[in-house]
N, C-alpha and C positions, 0 to 999 in steps of 0.2 A: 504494500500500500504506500502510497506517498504521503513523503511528510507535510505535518500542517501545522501551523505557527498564526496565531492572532493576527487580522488584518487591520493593524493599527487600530484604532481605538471604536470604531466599530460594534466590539462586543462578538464580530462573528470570523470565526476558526477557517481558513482557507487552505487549500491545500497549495504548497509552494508554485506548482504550476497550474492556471488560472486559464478555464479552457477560449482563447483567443476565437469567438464566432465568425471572425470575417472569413475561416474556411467554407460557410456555408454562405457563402456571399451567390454562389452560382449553381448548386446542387440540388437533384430532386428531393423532396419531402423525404424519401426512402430511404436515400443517401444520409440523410440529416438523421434518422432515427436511427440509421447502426450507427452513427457515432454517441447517438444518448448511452443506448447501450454498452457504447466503450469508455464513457466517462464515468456512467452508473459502477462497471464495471472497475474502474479504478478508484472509483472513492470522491470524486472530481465534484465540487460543491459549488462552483464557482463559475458563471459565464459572463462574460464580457465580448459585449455585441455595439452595433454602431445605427443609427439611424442610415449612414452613408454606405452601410455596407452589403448592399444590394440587396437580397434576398433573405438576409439571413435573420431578421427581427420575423419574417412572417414563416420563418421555418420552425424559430424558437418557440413562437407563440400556442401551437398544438401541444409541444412537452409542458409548457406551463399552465395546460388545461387537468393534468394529471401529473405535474413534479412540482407546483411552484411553492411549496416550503420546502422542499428536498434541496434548493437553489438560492443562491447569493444572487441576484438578475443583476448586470449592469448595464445600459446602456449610453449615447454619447449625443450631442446636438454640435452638429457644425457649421449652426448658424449663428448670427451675432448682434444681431439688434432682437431685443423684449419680444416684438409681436413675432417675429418666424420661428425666433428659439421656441413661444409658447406654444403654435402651433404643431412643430416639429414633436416636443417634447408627446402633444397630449395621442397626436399619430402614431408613434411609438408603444404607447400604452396600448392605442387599438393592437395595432400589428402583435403587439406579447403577449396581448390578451389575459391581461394583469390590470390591475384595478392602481398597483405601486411597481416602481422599481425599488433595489437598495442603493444603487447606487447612480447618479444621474451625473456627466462628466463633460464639461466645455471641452471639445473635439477640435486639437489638433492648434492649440494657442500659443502661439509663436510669433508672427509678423505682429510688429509694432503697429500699425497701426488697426490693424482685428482686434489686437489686443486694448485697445485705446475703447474699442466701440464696446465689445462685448464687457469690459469692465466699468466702463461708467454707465451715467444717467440711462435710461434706458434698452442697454447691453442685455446682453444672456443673462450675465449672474442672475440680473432681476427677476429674467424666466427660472432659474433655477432654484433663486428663494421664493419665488410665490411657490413653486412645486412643492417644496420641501413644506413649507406653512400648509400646505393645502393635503398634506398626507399622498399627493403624489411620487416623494422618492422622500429616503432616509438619506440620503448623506447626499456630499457633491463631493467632485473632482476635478481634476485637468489634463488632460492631455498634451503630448507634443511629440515633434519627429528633429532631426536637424542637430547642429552642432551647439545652435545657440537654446537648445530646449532647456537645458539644467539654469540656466541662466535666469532665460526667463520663469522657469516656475518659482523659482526662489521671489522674481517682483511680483509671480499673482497672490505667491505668500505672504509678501508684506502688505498687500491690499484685500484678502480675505483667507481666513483659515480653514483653507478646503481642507477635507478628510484623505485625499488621497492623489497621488499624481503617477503621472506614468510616462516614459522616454525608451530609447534603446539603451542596450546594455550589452554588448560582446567586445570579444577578446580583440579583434581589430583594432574598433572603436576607441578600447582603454588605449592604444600605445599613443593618442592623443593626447600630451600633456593640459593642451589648453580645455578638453572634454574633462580629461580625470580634475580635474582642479576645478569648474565648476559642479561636478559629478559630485566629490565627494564635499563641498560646502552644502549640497543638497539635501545630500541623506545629512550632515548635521543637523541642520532645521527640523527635518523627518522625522529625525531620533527624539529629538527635543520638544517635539509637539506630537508626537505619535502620530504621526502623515503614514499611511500606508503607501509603499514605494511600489510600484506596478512596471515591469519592464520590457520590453518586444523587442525582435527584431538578436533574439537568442540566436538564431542557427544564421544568419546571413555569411553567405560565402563572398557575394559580393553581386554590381551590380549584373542583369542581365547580359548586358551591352551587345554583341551583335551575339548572343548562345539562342538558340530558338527554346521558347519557354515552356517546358515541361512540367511547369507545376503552378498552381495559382496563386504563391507568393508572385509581388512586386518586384520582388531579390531574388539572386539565384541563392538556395539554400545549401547547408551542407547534406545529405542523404546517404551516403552509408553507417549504417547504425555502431561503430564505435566513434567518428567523427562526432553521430549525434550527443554519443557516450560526454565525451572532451565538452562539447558547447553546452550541455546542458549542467553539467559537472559545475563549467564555469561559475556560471549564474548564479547554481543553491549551494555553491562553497562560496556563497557571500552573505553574511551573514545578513537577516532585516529586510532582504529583496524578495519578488515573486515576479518567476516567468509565466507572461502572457507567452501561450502554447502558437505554433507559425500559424499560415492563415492558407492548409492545406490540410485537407481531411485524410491524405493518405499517409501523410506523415505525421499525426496527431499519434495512432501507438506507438512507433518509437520512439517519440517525446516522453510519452507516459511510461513509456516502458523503462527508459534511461531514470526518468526522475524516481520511479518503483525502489531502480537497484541503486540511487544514489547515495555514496561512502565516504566520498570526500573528493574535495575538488579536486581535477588537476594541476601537476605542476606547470611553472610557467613556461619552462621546455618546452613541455610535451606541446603545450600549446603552440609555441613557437613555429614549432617541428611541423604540426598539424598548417598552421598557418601560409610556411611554405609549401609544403606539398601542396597543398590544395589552391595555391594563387588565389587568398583571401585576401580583399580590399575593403578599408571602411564603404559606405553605404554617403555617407555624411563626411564633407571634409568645409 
């Protein structure tokens, strides 16, 4: 079974890897239900899904006709002014077919100036606090992609105390002093306010760029299952983190399966090693 560690102050028990929905961004219904069964099956309490992620809020929404206390719901709004975030927010609910989410999360807040909108006078937050007052989601969050993400969540931190945030997190990425350096002022903040820390973008080999895409990650992923072994290693040998699972249903069991037997991270060698061999590039520079 995989390990599970308190999701920040939340009050609810997560399992380190956090099943990442945008794998059903494109899949039939049928497809969508053997993976409940492979999440049931691992013990997996936790989904984080997106408004923007195609298909997959109205895939989740039948499992929540018959699992939605077995489930942590998360979902994301990637809009940024009060009245689309409200709308977006209340569609979502349809599509989950859920009356709440737990967790409701400003999607993908990085650019300075989305960041200006969605956080003042009339901005998301506002769709997000009416939600929260109104018993439509228990907590919020923030999301982000890019170099400058740790950065910025730390300023939406000194402007509201979300409950949780989420960025990339692999072993590429770390050999960026300028990432590791606002990376780890983050999780300070985190540690310090119990921010539950959410992280994607685990397995990225690197980008596509002319490889013809065989999988429905954005990135091209690493997929042989000791590779996945090393990238997933990474992640819950750090201590306070949780990986959001890639955003490909066939690679979803040996995710789970890696995180099952996880013993302790790798060394940084081995990672090295892997690095080379494998012609991994950040994602983000």
């Amino acid at each position: 079974m995989i390990p599970k560690s308190p999701f920040g102050r939340t009050g609810h028990t997560s399992p380190r890897t956090i099943f990442g929905a945008a794998a059903l961004w494109s899949v039939t219904q049928a497809e969508a239900d053997r993976v409940l069964d492979t999440l049931l099956a691992y013990g997996v309490n936790h989904i984080d899904t997106a408004a923007s992620y195609g298909d997959s809020e109205l895939h989740v929404g039948p499992w929540m006709d018959r699992h939605r206390n077995d489930f942590f719901l998360a979902t994301k709004t990637l809009e940024r002014t009060y009245q689309k975030a409200r709308e977006e927010i209340h569609r979502s609910l349809e599509r989950l077919r859920t009356d709440h989410v737990d967790l409701l999360q400003l999607h993908f807040l990085v650019d300075p100036e989305e960041w200006q909108v969605a956080m003042g006078p009339g901005g998301a937050l506002q769709a997000a606090l009416e939600a929260r007052d109104q018993g439509l989601t228990r907590f919020i969050g923030v999301t982000g992609h890019e170099v400058a993400v740790a950065a910025r969540h730390i300023q939406s931190l000194e402007r509201f105390d979300f409950d949780s945030v989420l960025l990339p997190y692999n072993y590429p990425l770390m050999q960026n002093p300028h990432y590791v350096a606002d990376f780890e002022a983050l999780l300070a903040v985190c540690r310090e306010r119990n921010v539950a820390v959410q992280t994607i973008k685990g397995l990225a080999r690197g980008p596509w760029g002319d490889q013809p895409k065989t999988r429905t990650t954005w990135y091209q992923p690493l997929e042989d299952q000791a590779d996945i072994d090393r990238a997933v290693g990474f992640v819950l040998g750090r201590p306070g983190i949780f990986l959001n699972t890639a955003g490909d249903i066939d690679l979803l069991p040996k995710i789970l399966d890696a995180a099952s037997r996880f013993a302790a991270a790798p060394g940084d060698g081995e990672m090295a090693a892997m690095m080379a061999k494998q012609g991994m590039t950040p994602l983000f520079v």
